[in-house]
N, CA, C and O atoms as CSV, one atom per row, in Angstrom:
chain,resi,resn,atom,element,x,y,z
A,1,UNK,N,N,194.020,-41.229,200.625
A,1,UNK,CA,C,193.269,-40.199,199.933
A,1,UNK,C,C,193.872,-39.958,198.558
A,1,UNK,O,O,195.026,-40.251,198.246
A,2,UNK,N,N,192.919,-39.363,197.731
A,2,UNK,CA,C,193.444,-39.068,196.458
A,2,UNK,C,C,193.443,-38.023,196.186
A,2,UNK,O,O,192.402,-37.494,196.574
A,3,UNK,N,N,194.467,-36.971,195.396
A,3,UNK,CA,C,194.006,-35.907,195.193
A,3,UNK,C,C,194.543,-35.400,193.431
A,3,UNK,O,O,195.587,-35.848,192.956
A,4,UNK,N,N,193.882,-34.692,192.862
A,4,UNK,CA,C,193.744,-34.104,191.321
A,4,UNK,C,C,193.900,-32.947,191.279
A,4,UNK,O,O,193.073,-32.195,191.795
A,5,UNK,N,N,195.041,-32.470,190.630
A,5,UNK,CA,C,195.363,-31.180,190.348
A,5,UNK,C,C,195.734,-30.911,188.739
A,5,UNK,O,O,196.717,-31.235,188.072
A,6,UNK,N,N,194.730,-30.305,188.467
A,6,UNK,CA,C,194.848,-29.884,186.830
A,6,UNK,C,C,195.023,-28.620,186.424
A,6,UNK,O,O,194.159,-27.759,186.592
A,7,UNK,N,N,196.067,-28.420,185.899
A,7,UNK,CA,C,196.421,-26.962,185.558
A,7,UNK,C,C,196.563,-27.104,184.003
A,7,UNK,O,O,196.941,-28.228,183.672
A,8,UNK,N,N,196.418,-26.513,183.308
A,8,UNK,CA,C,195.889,-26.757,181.832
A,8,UNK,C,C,195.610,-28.166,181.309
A,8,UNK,O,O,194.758,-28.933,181.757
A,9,UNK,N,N,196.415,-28.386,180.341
A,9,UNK,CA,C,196.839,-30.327,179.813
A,9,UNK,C,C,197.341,-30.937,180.906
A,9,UNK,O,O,197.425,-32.165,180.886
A,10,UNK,N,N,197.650,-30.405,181.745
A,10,UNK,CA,C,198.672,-31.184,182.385
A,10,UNK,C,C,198.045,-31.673,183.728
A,10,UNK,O,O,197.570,-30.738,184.373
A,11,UNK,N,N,197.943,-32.683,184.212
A,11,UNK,CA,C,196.727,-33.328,185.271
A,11,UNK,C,C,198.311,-34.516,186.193
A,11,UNK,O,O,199.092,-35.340,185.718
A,12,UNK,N,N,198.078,-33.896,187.795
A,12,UNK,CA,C,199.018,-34.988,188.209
A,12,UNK,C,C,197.893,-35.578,188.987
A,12,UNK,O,O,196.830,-35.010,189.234
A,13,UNK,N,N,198.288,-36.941,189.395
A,13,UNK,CA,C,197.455,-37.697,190.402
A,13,UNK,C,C,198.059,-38.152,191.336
A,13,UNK,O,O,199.079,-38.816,191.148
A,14,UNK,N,N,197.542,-37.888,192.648
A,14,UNK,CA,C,198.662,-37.667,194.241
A,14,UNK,C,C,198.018,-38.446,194.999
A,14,UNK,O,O,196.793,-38.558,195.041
A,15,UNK,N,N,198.735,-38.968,195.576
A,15,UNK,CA,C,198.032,-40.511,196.402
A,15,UNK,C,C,198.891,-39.874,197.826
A,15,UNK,O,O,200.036,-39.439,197.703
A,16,UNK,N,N,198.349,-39.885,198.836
A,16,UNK,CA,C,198.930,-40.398,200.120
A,16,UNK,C,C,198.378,-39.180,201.195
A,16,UNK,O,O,197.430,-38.503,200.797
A,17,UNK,N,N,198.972,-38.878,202.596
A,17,UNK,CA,C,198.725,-37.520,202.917
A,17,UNK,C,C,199.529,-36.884,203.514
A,17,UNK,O,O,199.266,-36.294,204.562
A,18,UNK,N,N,201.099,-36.891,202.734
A,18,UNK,CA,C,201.348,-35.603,202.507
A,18,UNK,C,C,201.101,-34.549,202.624
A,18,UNK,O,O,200.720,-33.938,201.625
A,19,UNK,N,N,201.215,-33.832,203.961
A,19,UNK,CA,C,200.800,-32.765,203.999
A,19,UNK,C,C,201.266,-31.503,203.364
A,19,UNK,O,O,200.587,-30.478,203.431
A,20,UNK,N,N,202.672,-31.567,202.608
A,20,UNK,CA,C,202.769,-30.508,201.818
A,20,UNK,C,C,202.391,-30.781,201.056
A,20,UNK,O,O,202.396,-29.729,200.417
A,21,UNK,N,N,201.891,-31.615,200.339
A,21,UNK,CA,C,200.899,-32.105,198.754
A,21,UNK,C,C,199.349,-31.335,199.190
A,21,UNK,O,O,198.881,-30.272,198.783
A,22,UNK,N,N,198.801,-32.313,200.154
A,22,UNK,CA,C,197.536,-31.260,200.411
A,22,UNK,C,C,197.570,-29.592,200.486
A,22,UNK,O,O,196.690,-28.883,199.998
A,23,UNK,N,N,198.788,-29.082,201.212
A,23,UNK,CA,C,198.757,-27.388,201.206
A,23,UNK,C,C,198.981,-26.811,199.681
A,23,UNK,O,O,198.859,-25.647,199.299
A,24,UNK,N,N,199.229,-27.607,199.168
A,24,UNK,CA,C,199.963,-27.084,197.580
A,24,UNK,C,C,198.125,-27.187,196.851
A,24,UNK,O,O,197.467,-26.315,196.284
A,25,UNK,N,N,197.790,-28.575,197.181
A,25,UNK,CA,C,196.544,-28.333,196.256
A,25,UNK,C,C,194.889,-27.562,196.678
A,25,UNK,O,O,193.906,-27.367,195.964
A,26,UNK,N,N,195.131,-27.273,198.083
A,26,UNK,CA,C,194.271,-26.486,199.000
A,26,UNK,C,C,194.481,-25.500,198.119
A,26,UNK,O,O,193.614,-25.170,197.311
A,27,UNK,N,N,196.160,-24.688,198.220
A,27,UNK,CA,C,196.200,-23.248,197.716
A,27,UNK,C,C,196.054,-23.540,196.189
A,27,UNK,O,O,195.241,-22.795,195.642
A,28,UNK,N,N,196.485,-24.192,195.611
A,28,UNK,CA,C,195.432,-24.594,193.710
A,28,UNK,C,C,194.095,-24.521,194.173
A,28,UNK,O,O,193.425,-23.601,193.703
A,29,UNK,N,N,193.634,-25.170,194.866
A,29,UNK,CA,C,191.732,-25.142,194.673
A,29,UNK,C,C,191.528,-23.772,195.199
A,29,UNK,O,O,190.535,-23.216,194.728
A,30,UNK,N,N,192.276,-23.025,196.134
A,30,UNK,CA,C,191.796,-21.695,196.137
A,30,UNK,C,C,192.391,-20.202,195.051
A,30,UNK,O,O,192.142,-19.008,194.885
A,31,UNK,N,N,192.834,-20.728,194.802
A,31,UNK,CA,C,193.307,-19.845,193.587
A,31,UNK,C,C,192.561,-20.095,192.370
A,31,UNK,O,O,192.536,-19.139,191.595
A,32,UNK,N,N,191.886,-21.243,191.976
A,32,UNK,CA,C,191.299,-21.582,191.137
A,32,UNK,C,C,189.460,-21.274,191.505
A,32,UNK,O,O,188.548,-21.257,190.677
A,33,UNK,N,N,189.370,-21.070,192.923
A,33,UNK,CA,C,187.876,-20.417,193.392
A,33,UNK,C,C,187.985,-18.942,192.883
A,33,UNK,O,O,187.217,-18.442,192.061
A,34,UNK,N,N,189.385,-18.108,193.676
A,34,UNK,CA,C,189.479,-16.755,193.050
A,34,UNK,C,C,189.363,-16.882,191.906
A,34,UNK,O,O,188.183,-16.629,191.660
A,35,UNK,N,N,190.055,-17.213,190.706
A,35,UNK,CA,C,190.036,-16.952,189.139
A,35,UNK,C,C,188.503,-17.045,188.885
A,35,UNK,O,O,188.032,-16.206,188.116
A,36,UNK,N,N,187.637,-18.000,189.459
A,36,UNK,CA,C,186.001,-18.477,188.922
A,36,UNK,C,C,185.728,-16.749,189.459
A,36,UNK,O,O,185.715,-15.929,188.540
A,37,UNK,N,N,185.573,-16.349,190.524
A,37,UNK,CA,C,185.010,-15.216,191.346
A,37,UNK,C,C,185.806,-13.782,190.192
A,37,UNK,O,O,185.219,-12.724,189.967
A,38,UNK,N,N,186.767,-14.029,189.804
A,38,UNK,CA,C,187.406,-12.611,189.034
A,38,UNK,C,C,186.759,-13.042,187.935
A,38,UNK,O,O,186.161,-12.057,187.502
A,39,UNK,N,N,186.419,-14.553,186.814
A,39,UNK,CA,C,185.850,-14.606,185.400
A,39,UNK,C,C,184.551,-14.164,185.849
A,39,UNK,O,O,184.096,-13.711,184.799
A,40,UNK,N,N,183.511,-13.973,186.868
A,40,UNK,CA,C,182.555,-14.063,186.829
A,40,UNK,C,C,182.206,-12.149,186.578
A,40,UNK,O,O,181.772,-11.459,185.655
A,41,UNK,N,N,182.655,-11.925,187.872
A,41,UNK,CA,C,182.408,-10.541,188.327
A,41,UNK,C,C,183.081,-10.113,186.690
A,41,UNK,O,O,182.128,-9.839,185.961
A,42,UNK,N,N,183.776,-10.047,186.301
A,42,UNK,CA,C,184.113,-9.719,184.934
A,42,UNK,C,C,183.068,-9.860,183.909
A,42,UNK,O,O,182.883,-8.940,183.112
A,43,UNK,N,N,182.311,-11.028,183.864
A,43,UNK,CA,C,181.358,-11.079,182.890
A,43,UNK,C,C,180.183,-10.295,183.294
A,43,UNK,O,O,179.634,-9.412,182.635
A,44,UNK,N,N,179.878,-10.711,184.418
A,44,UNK,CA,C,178.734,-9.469,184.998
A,44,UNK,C,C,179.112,-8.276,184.577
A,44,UNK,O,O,178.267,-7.713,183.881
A,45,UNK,N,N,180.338,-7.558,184.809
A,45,UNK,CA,C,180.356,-6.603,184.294
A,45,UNK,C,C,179.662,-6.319,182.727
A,45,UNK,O,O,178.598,-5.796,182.398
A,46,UNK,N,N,180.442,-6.735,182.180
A,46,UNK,CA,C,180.409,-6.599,180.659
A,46,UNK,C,C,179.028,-6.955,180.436
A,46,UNK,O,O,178.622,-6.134,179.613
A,47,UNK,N,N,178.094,-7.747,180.736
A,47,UNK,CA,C,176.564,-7.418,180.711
A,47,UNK,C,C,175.675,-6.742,181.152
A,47,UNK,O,O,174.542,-6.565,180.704
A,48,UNK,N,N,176.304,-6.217,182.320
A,48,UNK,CA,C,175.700,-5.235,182.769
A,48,UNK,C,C,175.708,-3.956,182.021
A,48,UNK,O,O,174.707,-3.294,181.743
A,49,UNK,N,N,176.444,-3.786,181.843
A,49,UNK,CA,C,177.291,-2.479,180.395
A,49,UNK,C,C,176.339,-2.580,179.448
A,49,UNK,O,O,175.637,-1.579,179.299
A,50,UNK,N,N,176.067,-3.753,178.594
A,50,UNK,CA,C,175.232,-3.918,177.807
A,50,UNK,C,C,173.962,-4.075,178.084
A,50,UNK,O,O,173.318,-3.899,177.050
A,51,UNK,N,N,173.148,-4.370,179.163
A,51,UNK,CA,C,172.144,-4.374,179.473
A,51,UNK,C,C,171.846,-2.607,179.675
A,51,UNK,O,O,170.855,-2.044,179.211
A,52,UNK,N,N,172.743,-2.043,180.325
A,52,UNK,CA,C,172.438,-0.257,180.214
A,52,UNK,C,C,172.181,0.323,179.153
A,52,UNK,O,O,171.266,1.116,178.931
A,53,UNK,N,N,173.443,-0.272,178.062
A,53,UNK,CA,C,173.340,0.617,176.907
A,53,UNK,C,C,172.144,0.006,176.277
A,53,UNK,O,O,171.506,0.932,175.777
A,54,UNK,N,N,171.521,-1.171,176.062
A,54,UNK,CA,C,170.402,-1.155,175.481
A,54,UNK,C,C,169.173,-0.954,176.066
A,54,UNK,O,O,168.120,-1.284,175.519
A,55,UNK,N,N,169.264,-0.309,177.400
A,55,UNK,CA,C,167.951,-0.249,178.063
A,55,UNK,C,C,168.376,1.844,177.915
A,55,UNK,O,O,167.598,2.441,178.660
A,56,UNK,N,N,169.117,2.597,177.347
A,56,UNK,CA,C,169.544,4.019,177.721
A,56,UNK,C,C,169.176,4.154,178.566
A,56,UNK,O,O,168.037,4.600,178.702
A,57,UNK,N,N,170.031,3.804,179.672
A,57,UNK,CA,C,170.484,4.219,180.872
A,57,UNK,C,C,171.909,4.950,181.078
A,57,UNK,O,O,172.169,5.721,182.002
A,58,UNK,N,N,172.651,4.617,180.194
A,58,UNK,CA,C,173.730,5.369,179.801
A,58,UNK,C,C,174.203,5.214,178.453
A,58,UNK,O,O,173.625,4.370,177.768
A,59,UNK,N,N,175.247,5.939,177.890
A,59,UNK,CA,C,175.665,6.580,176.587
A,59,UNK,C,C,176.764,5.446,176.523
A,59,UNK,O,O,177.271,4.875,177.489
A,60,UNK,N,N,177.017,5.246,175.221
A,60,UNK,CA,C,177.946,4.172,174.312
A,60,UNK,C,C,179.260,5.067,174.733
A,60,UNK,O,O,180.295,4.481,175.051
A,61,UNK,N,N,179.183,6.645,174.727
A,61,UNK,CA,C,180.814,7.249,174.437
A,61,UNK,C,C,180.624,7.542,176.248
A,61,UNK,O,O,181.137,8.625,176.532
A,62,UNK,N,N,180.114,6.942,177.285
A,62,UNK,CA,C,180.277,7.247,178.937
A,62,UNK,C,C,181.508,7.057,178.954
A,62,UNK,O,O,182.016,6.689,177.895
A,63,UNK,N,N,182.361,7.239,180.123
A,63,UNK,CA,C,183.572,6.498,181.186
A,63,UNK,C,C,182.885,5.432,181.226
A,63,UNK,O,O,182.965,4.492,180.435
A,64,UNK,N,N,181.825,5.582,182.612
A,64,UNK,CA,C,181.542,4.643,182.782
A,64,UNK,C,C,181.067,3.217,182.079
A,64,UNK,O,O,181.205,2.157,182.691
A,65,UNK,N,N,180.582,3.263,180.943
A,65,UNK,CA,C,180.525,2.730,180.000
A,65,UNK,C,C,181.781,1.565,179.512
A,65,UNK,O,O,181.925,0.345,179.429
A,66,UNK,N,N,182.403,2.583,179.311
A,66,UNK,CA,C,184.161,1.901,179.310
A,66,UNK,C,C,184.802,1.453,180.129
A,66,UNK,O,O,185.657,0.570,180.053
A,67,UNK,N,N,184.430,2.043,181.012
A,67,UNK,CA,C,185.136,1.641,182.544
A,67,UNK,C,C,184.812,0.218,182.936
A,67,UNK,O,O,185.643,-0.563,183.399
A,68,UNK,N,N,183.235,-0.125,182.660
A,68,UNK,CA,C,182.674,-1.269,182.957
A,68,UNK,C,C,183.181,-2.436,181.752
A,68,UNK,O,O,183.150,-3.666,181.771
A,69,UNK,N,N,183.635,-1.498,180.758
A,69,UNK,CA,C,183.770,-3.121,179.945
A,69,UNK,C,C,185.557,-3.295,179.421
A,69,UNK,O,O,186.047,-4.032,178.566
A,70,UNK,N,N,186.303,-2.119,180.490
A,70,UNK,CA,C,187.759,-2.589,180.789
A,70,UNK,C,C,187.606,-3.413,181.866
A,70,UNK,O,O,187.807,-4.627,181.913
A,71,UNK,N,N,187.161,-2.523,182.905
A,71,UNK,CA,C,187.028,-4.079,184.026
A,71,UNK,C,C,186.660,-5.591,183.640
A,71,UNK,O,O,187.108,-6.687,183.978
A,72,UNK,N,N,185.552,-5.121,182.703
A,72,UNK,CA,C,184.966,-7.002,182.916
A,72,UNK,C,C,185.848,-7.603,181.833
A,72,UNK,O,O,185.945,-8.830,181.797
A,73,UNK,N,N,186.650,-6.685,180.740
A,73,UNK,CA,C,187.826,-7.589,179.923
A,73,UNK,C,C,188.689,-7.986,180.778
A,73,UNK,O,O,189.148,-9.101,180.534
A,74,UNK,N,N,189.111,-7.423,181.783
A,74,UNK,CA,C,190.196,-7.525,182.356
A,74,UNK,C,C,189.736,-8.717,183.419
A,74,UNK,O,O,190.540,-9.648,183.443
A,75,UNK,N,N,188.769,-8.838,184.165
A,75,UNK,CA,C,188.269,-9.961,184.981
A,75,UNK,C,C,188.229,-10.953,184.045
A,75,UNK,O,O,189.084,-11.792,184.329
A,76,UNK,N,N,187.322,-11.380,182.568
A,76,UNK,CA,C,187.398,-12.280,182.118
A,76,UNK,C,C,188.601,-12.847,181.584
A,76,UNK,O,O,188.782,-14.007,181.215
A,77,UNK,N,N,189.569,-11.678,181.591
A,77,UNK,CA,C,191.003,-12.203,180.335
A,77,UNK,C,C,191.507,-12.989,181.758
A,77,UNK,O,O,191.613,-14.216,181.767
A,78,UNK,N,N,191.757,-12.307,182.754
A,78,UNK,CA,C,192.843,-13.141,183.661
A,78,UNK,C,C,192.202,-14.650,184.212
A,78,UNK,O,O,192.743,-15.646,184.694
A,79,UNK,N,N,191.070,-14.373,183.957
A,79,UNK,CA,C,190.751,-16.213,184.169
A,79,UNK,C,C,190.697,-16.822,183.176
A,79,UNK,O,O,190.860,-18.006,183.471
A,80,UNK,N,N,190.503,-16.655,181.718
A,80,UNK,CA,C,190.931,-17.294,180.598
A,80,UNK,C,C,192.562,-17.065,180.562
A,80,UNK,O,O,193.079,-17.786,179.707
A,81,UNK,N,N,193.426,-16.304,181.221
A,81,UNK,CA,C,195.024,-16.285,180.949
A,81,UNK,C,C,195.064,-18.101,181.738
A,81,UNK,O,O,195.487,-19.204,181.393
A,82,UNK,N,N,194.164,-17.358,183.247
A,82,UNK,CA,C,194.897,-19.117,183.930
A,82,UNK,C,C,194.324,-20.209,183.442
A,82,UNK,O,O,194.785,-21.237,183.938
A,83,UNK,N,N,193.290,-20.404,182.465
A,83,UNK,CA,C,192.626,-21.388,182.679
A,83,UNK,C,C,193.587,-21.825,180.843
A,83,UNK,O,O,193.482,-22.814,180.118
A,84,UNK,N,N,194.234,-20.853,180.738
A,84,UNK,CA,C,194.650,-21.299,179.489
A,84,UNK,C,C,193.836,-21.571,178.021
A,84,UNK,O,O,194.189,-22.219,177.036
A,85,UNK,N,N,192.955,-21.021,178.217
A,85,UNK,CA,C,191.994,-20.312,176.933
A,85,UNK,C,C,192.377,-19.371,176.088
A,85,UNK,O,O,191.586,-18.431,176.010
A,86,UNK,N,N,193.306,-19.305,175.442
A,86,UNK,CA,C,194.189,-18.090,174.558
A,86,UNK,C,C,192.764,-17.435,173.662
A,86,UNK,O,O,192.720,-16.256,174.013
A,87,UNK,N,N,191.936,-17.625,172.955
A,87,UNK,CA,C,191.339,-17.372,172.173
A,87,UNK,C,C,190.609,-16.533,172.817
A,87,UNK,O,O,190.416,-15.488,172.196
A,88,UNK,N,N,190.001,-16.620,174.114
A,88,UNK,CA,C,189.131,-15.925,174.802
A,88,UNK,C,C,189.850,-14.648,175.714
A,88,UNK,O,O,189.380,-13.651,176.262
A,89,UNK,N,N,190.895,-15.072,175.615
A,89,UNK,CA,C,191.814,-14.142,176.691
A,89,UNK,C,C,192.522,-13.652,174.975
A,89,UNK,O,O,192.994,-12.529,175.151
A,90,UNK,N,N,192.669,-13.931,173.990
A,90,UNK,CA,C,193.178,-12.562,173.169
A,90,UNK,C,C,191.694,-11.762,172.703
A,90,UNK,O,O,191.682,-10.693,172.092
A,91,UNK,N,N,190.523,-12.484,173.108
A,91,UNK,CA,C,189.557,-11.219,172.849
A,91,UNK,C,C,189.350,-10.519,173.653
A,91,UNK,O,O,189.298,-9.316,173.400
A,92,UNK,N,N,189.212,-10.850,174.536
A,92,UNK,CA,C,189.542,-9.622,176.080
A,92,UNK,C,C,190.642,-8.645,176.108
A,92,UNK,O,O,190.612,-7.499,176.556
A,93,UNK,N,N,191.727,-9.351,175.498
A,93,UNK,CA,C,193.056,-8.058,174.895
A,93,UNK,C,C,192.502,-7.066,174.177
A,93,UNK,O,O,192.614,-5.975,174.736
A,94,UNK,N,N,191.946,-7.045,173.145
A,94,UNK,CA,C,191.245,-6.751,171.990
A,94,UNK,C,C,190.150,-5.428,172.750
A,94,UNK,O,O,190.052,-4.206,172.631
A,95,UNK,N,N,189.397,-6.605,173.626
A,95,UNK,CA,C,188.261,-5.599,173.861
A,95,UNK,C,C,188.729,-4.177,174.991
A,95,UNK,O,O,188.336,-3.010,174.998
A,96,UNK,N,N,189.708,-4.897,175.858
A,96,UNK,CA,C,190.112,-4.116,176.872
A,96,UNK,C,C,190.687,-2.546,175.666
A,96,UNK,O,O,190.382,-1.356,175.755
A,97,UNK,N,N,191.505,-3.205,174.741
A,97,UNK,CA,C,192.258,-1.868,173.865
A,97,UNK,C,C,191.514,-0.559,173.405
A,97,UNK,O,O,191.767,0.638,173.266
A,98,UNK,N,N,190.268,-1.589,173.214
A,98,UNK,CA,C,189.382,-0.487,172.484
A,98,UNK,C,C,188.492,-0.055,173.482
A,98,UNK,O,O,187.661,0.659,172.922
A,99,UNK,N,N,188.229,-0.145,174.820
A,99,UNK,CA,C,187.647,0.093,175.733
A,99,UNK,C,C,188.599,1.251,176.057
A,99,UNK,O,O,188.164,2.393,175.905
A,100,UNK,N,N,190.118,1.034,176.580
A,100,UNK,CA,C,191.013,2.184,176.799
A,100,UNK,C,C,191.358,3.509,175.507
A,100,UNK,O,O,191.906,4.611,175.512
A,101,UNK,N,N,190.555,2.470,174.305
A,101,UNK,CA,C,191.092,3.699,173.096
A,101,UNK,C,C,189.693,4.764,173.458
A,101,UNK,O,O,189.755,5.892,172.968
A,102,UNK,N,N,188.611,4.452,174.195
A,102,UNK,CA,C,187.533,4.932,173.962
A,102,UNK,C,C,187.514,5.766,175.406
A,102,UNK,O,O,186.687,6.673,175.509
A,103,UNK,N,N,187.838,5.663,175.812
A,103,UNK,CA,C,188.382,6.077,177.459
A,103,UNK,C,C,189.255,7.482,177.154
A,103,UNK,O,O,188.833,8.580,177.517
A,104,UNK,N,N,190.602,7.294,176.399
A,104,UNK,CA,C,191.180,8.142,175.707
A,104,UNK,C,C,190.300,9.274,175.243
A,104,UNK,O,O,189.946,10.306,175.812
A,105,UNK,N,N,190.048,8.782,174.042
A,105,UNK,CA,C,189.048,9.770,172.885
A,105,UNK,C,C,188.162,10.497,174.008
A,105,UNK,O,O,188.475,11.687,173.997
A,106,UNK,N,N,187.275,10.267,174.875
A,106,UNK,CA,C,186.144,10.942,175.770
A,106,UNK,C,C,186.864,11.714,176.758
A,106,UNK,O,O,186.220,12.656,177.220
A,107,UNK,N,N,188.291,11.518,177.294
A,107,UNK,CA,C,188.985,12.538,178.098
A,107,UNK,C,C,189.976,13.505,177.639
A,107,UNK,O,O,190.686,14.237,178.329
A,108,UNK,N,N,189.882,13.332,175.591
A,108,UNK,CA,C,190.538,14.329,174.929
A,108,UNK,C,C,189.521,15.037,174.325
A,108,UNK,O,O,190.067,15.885,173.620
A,109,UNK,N,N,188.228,15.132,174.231
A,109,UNK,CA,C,187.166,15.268,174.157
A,109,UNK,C,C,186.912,16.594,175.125
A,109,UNK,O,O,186.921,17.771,174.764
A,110,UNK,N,N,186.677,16.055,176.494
A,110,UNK,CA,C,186.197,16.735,177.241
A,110,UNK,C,C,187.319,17.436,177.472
A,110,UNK,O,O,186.971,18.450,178.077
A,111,UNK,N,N,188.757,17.431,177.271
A,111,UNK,CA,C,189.562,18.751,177.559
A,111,UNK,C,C,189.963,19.822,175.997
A,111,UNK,O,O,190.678,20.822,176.049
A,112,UNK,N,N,189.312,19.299,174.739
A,112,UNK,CA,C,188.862,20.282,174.315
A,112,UNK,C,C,187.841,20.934,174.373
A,112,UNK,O,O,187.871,22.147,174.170
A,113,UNK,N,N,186.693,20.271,174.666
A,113,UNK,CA,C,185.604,20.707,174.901
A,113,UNK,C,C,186.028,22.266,176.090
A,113,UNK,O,O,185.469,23.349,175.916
A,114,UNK,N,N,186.973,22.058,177.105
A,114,UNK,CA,C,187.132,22.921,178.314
A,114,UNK,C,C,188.129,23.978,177.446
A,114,UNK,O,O,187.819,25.168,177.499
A,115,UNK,N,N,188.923,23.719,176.912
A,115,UNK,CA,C,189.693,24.551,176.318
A,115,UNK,C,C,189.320,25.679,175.338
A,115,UNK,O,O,189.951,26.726,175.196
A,116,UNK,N,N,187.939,25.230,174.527
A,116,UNK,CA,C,187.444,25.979,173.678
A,116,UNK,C,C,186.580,27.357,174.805
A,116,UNK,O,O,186.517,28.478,174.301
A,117,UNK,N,N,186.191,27.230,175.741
A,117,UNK,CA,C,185.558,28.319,176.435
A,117,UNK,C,C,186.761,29.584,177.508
A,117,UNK,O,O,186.269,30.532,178.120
């Protein structure tokens, strides 16, 4: 049997059956199913977010709003961290920051808002 394990550039090719070679690349092919299942649900997120805000169903300054598009930075960055996509995983840094700066601002917001009455 043959087996292919590619983790960024780097690609080995494993001949025989080895059964600790197969458990090593079983748990790679399933770790590499999770990362697909965390980039995905991550992107869903983040369209879904945008499909609300342009249908007003909810507000640009929500939690939830933010909430949905820290999660889906955070689902898409960690499967661009493993898949070794820097460019896509430092915009997910990026987006996650300003998702938490906006998260911030709306819960200093609403405790002046409480403070003034």
């Amino acid at each position: 049997m043959v087996y292919t394990c590619v983790r960024g550039a780097h690609a080995a090719r494993l001949e025989g059956s080895n059964p600790s070679v197969r458990t090593t690349l079983e748990k790679s092919k399933n770790m590499s199913d999770i990362n697909q299942v965390i980039g995905w649900v991550g992107a869903f997120l983040v369209l879904l977010a945008y499909f609300l805000i342009s249908h007003k169903k909810i507000v640009v300054n929500s939690k939830v709003y933010q909430l949905m598009n820290l999660a889906g930075a955070a689902g898409i960055g960690i499967n661009a961290f493993n898949q070794e996509a820097w460019s896509s995983f430092g915009m997910q840094v990026a987006w996650g920051i300003i998702a938490i700066i906006a998260i911030f601002k709306s819960i200093r917001n609403i405790n002046m808002r409480h403070s003034q009455h």
